[in-house]
C-alpha positions as a printed NumPy array, in Angstrom:
array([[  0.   ,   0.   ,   0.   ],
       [  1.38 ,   3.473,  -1.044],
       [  2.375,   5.999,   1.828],
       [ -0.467,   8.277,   3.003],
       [  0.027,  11.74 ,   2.431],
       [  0.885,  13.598,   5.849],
       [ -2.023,  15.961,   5.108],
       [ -4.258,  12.35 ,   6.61 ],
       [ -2.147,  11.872,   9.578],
       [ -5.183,  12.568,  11.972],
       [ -8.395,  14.23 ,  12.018],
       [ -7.623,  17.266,  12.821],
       [ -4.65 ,  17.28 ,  10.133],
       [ -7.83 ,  16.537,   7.427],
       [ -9.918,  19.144,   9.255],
       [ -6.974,  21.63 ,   9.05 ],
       [ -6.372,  20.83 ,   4.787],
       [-10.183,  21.504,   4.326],
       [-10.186,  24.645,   6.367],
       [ -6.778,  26.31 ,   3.938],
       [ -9.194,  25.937,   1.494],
       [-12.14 ,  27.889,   3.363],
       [-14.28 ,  24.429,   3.459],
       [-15.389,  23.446,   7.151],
       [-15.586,  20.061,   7.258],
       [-17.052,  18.338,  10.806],
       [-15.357,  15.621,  12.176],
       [-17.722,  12.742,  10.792],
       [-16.482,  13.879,   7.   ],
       [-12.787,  14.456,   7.965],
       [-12.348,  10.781,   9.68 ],
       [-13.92 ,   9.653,   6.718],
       [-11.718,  10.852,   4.183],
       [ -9.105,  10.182,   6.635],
       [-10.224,   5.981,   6.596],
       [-10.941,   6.224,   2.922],
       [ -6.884,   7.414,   2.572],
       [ -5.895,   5.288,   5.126],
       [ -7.904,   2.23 ,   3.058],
       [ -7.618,   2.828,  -0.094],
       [-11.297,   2.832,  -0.636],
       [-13.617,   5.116,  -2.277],
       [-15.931,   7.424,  -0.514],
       [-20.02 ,   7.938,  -1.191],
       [-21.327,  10.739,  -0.399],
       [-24.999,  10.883,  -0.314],
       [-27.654,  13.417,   0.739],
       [-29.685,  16.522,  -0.636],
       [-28.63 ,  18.41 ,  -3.515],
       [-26.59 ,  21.948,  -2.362],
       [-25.039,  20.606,   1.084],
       [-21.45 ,  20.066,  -0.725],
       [-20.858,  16.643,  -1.699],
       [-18.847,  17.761,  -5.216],
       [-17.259,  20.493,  -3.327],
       [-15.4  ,  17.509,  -1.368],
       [-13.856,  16.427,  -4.22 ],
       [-12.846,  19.889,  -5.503],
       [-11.532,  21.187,  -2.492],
       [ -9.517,  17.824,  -1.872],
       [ -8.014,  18.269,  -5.239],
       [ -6.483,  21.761,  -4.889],
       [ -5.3  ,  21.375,  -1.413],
       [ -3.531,  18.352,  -2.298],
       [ -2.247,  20.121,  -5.642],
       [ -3.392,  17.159,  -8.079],
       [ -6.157,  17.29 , -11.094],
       [ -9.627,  16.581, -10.482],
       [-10.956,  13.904, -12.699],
       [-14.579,  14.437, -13.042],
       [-17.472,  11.702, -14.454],
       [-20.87 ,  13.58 , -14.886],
       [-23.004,  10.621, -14.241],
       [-26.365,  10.639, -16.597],
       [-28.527,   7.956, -17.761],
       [-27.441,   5.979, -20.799],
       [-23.467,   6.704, -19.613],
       [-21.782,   3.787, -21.249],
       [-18.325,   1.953, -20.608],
       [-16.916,   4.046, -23.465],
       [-17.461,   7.65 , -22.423],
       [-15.99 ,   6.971, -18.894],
       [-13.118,   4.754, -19.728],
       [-11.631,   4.993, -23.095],
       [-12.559,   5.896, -27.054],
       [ -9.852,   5.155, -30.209],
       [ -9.703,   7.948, -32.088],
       [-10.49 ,   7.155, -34.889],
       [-10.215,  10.182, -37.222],
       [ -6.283,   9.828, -36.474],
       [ -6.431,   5.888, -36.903],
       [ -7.907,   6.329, -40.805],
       [ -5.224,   9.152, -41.614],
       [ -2.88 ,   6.312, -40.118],
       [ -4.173,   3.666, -42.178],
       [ -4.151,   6.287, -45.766],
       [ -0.225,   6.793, -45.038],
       [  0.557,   3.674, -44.503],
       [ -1.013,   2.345, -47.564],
       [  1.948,   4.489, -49.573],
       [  4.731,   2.585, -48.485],
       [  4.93 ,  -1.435, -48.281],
       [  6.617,  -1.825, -45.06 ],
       [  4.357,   0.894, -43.454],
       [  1.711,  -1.726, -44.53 ],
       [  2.717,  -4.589, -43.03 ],
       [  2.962,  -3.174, -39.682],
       [ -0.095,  -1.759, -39.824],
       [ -1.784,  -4.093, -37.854],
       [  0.583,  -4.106, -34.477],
       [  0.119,  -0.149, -35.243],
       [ -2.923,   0.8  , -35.628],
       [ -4.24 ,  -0.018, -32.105],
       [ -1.504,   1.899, -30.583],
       [ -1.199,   4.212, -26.982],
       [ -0.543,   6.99 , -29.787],
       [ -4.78 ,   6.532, -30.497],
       [ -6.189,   6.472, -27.378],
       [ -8.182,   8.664, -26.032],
       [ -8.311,   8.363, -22.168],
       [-11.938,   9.171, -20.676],
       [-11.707,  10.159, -16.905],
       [-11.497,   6.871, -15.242],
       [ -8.777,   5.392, -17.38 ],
       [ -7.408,   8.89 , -17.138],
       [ -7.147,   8.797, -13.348],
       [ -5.571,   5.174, -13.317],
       [ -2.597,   6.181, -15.499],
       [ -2.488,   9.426, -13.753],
       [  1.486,   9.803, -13.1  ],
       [  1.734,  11.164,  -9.978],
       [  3.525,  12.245,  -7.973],
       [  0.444,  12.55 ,  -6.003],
       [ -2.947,  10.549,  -6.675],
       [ -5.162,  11.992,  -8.814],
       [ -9.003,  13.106,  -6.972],
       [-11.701,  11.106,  -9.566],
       [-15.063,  12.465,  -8.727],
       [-18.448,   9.855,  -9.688],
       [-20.965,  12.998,  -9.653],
       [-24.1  ,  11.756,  -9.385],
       [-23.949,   8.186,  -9.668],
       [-27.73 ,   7.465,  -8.779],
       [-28.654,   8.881, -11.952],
       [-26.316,   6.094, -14.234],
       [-28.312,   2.976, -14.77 ],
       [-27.524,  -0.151, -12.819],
       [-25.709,  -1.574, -15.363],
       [-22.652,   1.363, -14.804],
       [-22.82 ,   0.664, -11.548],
       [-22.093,  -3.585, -11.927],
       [-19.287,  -2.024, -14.02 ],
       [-17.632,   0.614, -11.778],
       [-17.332,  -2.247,  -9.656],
       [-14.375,  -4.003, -10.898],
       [-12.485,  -0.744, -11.631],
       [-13.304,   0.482,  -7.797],
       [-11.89 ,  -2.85 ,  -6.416],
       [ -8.506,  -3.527,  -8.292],
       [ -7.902,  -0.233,  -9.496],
       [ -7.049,  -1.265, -12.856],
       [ -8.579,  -1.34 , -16.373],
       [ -8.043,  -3.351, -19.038],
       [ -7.896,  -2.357, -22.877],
       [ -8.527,  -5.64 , -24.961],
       [ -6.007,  -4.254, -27.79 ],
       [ -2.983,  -2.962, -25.559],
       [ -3.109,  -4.749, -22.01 ],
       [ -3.965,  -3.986, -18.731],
       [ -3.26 ,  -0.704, -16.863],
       [ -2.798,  -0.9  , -13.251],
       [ -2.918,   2.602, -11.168],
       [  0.43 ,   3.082,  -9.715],
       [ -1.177,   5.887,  -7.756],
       [ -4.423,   4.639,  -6.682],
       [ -6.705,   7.716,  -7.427],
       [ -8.699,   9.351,  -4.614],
       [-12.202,   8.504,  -5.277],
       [-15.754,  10.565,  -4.371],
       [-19.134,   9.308,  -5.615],
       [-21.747,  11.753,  -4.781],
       [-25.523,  10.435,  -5.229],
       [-28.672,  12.54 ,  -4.668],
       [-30.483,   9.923,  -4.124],
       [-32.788,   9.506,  -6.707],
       [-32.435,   5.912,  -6.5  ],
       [-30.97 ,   3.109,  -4.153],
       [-27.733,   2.148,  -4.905],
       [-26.24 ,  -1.652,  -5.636],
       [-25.184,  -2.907,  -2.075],
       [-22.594,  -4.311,  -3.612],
       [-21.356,  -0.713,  -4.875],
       [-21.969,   0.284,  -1.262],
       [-19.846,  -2.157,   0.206],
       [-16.867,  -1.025,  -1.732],
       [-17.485,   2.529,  -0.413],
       [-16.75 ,   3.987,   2.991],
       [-20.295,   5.863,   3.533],
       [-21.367,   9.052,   4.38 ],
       [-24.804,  10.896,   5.234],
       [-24.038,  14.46 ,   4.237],
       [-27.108,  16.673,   5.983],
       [-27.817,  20.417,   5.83 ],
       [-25.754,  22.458,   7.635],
       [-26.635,  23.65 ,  11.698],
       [-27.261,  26.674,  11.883],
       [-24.289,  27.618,  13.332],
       [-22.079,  26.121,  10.833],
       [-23.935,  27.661,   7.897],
       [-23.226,  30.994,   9.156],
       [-19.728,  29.942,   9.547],
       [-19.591,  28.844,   6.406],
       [-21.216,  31.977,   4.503],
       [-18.705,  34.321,   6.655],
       [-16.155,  31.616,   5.629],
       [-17.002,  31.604,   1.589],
       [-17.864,  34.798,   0.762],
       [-15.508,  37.444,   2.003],
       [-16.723,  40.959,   3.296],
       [-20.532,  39.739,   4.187],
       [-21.553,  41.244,   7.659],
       [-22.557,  39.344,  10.675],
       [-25.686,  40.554,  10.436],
       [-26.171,  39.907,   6.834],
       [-24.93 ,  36.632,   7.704],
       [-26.931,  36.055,  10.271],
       [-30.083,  37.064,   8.811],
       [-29.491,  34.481,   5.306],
       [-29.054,  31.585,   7.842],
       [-32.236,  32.281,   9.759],
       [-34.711,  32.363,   6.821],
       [-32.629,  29.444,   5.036],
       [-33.491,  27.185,   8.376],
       [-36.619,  28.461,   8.136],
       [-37.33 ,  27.324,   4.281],
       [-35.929,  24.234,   4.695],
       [-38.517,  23.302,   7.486],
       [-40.578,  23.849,   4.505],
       [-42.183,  20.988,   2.633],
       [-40.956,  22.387,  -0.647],
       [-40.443,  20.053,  -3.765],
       [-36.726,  21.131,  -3.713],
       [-35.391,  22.52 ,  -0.415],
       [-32.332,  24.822,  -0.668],
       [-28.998,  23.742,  -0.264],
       [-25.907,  25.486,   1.354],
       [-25.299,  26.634,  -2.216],
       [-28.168,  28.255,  -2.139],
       [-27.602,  30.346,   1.043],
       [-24.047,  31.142,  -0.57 ],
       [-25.763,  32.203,  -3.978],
       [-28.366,  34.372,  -2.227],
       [-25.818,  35.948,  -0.008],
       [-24.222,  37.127,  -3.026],
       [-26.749,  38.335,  -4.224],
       [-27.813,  40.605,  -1.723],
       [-24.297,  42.054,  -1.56 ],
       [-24.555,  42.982,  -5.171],
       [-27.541,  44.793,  -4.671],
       [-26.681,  46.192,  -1.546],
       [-29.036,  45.118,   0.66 ],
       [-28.244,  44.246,   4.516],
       [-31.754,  43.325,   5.761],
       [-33.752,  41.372,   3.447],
       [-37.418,  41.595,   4.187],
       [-40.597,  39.974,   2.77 ],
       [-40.592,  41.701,  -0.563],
       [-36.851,  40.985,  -1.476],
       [-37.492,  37.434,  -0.508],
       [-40.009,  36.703,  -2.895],
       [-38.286,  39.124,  -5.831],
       [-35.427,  37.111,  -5.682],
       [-36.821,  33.735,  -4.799],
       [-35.877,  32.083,  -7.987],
       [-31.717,  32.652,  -6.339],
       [-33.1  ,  30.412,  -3.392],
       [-36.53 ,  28.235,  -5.409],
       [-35.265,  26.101,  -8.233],
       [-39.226,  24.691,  -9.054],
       [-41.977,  27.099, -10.332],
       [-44.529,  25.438,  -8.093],
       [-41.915,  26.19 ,  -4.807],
       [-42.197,  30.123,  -6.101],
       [-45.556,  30.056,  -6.134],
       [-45.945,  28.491,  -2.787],
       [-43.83 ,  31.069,  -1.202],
       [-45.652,  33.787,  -2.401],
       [-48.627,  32.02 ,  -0.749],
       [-46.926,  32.082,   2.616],
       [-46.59 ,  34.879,   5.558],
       [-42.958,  35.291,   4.591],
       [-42.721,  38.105,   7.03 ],
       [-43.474,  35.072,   9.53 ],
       [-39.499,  33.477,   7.57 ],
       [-37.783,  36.601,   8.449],
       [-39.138,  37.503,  12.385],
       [-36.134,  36.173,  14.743],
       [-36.68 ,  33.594,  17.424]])
């Protein structure tokens, strides 16, 4: 097993990396990704949409200074699009040059399914990722591949290798870092589960999101701060279709900086709900409600 970077010596050590980067991470998510380095295993992250599951990934990526290898997950993703593709626009000129000269043509065969025409797709990428350090490979929203991906991340999640029928077998010598996130659409394979080290990832406490906002978006107010965090816990106890997320509360935060605005009332809640809604039939419920009743502190 390769040596563990010094940045997942401990806790605290993890807790420390994520806060360089402005990202407070509690101590649940830092053991984690502490075990999953410590392992070798791949972490899923599951919960609401907007609480900062892909921000893992991205924030683990530039504080350890290596690329982040992303998979948008989608229905109908196939074995091609996140492993490998020939390119085959280069393999035809290949084959038209080598038909002008004999010996050209004779190795054409041992040629034309060369390293020189392969396109890597981000999980073959992160497998032959050099180094020095592991490369981060982010699954983003893996509950919306079909099951069939899933059978087939399998094998790749457990040996850390991938094998291209024409070439050989390529075996990470850097074991990437891997985060699946899932929004839970639909239940995962248990056996994809059991390869992962697993994590609930909940909307923030109210004391953390206002850490966070003060944290993320520099020059916001206390008050300002504050105020965003009170009628975000307040939506969310809402039954809306699509509760927001911490992204949310970060986008609307900005938002009232830009248009200057240190006390939001009832009326700028509901002209800028669409920052904080995401569903036309969440607007509309809002502008049903008392919001004044969203903004009045405890």
């Amino acid at each position: 097993m390769a040596a563990v970077h010094t940045a997942f010596s401990s806790t605290e050590a993890v807790q420390s990396l994520f806060a360089s980067d402005h990202y407070i991470a509690d101590r649940a998510l830092a053991l984690t990704v502490k075990l999953a380095a410590d392992l070798q295993k791949p972490i899923l992250l599951e919960g609401e949409a907007g609480v900062g599951k892909t921000e893992v990934a991205k924030v683990l990526a530039r504080t350890l200074d290596t690329p982040l290898i992303r998979l948008q997950c989608y229905e109908g993703l196939d074995a091609s699009t996140a492993l490998y593709e020939w390119n085959y626009a280069r393999q035809i000129l290949h084959i038209r040059m080598a038909e002008q000269d004999a010996a050209a043509r004779a190795e054409l065969e041992s040629t034309i399914f060369d390293d020189r025409f392969l396109l890597n797709r981000p999980l073959l990428a992160a497998i032959r990722h050099p180094g020095p350090r592991p490369a981060v490979l982010l699954i983003d929203e893996v509950d919306r591949a079909d099951e069939e991906f899933e059978a087939f991340l399998l094998e790749v999640l457990s040996d850390y290798q991938i094998t291209v029928p024409e070439i050989g077998t390529f075996k990470a010598a850097h074991p990437p870092h891997v985060i699946l996130t899932s929004n839970r659409t639909r239940e995962l394979n248990d056996a994809l589960k059991r390869r992962c080290l697993y994590l609930w990832v909940d909307y923030p406490s109210p004391e953390k999101e206002r850490e966070i906002i003060q944290q993320r978006i520099p020059g916001v107010s206390a008050k300002l701060a504050e105020a965003v965090t009170h009628i975000m816990q307040a939506l969310r106890a809402i039954d809306f279709y699509k509760r927001p997320g911490i992204a949310e509360s970060l986008d609307w935060t900005r938002a009232l900086l830009g248009l200057g605005i240190e006390t939001p009332d009832a009326a700028v809640l509901r002209d800028t709900a669409g920052v904080v809604l995401k569903y036309k039939e969440d607007i509309e419920r809002l502008q049903t409600l008392d919001a004044a009743s969203l903004l009045r502190q405890p």
